[in-house]
N, C-alpha and C positions, 0 to 999 in steps of 0.2 A: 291235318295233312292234306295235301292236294288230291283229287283225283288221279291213279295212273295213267299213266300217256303211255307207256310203252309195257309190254311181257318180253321178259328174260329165258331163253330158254334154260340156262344153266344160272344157278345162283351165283352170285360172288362170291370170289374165295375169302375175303378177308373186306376189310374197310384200312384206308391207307395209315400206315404207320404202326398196324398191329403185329405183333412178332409172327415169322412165319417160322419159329423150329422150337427145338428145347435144347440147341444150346449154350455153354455161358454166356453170361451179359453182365457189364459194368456200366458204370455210372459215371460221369464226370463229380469229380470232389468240389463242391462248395462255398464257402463261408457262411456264418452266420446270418441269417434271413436271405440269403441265397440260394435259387439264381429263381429271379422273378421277372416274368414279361416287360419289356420296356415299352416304351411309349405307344408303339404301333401295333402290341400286342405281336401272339407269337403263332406261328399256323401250326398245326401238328402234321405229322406226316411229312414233314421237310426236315431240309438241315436247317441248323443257329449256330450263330455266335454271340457268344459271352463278349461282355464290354471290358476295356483297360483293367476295373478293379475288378472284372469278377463277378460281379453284381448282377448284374441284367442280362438279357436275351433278346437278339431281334433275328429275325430271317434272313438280314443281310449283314456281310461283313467283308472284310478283307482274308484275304489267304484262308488254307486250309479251316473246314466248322470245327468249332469247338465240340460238337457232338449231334444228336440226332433226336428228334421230337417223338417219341413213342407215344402211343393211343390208349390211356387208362382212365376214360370219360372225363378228364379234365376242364376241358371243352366247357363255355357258356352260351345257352343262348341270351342275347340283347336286341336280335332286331324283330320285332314285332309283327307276330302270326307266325314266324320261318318256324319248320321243321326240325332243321339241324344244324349245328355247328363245329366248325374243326378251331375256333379261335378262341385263343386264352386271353381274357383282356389284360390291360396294362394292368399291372402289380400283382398280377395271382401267382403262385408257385409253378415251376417251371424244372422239371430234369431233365436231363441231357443224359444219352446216352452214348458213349465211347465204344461199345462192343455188344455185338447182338446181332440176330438176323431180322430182319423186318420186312414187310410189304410196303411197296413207295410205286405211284404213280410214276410212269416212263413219260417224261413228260420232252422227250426229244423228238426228233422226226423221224426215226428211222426203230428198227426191231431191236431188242437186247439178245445178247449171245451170253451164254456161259460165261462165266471169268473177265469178262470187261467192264474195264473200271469205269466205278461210277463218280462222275462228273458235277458237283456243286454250283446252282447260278450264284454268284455271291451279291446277287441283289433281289433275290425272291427265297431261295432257301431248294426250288425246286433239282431235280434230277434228271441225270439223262447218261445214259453209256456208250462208251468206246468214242467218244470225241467229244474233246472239249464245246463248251458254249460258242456261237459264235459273237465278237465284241462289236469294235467301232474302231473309225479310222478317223482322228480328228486334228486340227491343226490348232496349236493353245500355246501356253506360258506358265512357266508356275513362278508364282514370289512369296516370301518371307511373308507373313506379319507381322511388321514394323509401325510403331508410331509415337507422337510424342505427348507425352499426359503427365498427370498429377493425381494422388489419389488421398482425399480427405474422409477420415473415414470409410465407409464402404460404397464410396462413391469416385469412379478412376474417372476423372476431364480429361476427355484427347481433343492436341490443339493443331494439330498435325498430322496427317498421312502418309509415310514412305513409301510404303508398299501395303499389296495385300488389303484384308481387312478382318475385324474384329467380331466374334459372334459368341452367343451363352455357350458355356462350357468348355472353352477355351482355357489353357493354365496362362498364364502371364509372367515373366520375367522382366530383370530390371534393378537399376540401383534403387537399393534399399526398399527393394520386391519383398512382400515376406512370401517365402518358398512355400508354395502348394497353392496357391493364390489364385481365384479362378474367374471368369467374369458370369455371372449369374442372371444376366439381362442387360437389356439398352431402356436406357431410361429416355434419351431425349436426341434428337442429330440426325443428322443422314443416316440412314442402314448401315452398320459395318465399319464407319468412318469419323468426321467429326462429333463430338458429341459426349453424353454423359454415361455411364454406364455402372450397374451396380458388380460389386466384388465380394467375393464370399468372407472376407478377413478384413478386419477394418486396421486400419494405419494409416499414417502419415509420410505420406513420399513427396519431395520434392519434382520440378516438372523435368523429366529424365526419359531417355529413350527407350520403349518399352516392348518385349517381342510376345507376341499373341505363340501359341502354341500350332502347331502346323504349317499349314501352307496353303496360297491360295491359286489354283489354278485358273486360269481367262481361257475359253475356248473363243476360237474368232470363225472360225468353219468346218462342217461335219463332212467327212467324204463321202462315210459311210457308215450303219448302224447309230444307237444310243448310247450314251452314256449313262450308267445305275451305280447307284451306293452299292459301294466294297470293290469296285470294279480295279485292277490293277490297272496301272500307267508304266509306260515303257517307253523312253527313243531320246533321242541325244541330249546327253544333259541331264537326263532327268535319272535320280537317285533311285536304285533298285530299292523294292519293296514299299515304292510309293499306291496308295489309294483312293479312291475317293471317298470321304468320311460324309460329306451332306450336301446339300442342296442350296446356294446363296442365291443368284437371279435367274439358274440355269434349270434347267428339267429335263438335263436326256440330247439337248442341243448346244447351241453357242451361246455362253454365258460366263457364269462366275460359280465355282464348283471349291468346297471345303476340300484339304487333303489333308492324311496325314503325316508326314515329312514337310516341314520348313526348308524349303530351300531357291537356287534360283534359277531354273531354265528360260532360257532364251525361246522365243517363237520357233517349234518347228514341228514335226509329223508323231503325232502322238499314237500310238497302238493300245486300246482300250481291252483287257483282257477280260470277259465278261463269267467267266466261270473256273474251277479250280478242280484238280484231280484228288481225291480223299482215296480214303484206306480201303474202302469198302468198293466189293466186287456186285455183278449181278449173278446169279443163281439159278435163275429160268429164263424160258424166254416172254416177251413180252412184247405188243403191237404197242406203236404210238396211242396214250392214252390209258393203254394196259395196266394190271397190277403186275409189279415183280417182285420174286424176292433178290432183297440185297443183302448181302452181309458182310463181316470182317473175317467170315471163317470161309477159309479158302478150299475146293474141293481139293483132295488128294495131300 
């Protein structure tokens, strides 16, 4: 461990994500070898969300967390000489927590009060009370993924672009698609576009019109703030309970941004919602940076 740099006059109450009461607590339910960090691994002491099937866990998502990272040394260390770590790597077991009281860094600007509601970033996992995140103000498009291919074996040839574009993990539809049908990589082509691509189900399709899963947002200018995974999208045209699902040429600016809803808005003023109101209240108060308790159990 390092030399200290600093004396504490009072100890810490807790370390982030440890229960602050005794009482009740649930769990989110499940499935078989579930719920396991996914790819970016999972931070403790924030919120998650669980993916489509259930499976996995990441720090960011769209809409309300599937539940909350409680602190029961889970934790790996992997980077070399560190002290400590709050990070679960990719594929290690992961519970969620639906009900409970907990300690969670106040990771907003301003003091928590009693009974205000705590606020989920949907693109870090972190917290903050009594006002939502603040998002972005951005001008963009969204389309369909649309294109034309053939798919021999487990290999789909797109020979054509409509719209949109193509990325792993995407379901695909189509004549004589077989149903659940996913694209699993790009083998060969432009990014996203023309080109060969491997499919998780091997068959034989004729070259037919074929629609990628989701939708593909074009940002052309930021007014204002970023755009992050899970973040809602809202403004003319664009289908409620649209989000952003990943990262195609873009990062937070003007680019090409995964959603998830398929559909087709025209160029206009998009309002990026960058955090989500959950169940769970604050319980003490706490300074910017502070530990609070948070819980689902409401005083009175």
């Amino acid at each position: 461990m390092p030399f200290p740099s600093q004396v504490n006059v009072q100890a810490a109450p807790a370390v982030a994500g440890d229960w602050c009461d005794r009482n009740p607590r649930a769990t989110v339910d499940a499935g078989a070898g579930a719920f396991v960090a996914g790819t970016s691994g999972v931070l403790i002491g924030r919120f998650a969300w669980a993916d489509a099937l259930n499976l996995t866990v990441s720090n960011f998502g769209a809409g309300a967390p599937t539940g909350f990272v409680h602190r029961e040394q889970q934790a790996l260390i992997t980077t070399y000489l560190a002290d400590n770590s709050m990070m679960i790597p990719p594929g290690m077991g992961v519970t969620l927590t639906s009900a409970a009281g907990v300690w969670v860094p106040n990771s907003g600007s301003s003091t928590s009060a009693i009974d205000q509601i705590a606020y989920a970033n949907n693109s870090t996992g972190l917290v903050q009370f009594g006002s939502n995140w603040t998002g972005a103000s951005v001008t963009g498009s969204i389309a369909a993924n649309v294109v034309t291919g053939s798919i021999a074996g487990l290999v789909l040839t797109v020979t054509a672009v409509t719209t949109g574009v193509l990325t792993s993990g995407q379901g695909i539809t189509g004549t004589n698609v077989v149903a659940g049908t996913t694209i699993t990589g790009q083998l060969s082509g432009t990014a996203g576009g023309i080109g060969t691509y491997s499919v998780s189900t091997s068959q034989t399709v004729a070259s037919t019109t074929i629609t990628g899963s989701g939708g593909t947002l074009t940002v052309t200018a930021v007014g204002s703030g970023a755009i992050g995974l899970g973040d809602a999208l809202s403004g003319s045209g664009v289908t409620t309970g649209t989000a952003v699902t990943g990262f195609i040429t873009g990062s937070g600016g003007t680019g090409t941004y995964a959603v998830n809803i398929g559909q087709t808005a025209a160029s206009t003023t998009i309002t990026v919602a960058a955090g989500t109101a959950t169940k769970w209240v604050a319980l003490s108060v706490g300074a910017p940076g502070e530990l609070v308790k948070m819980s689902t159990w409401l005083l009175g």
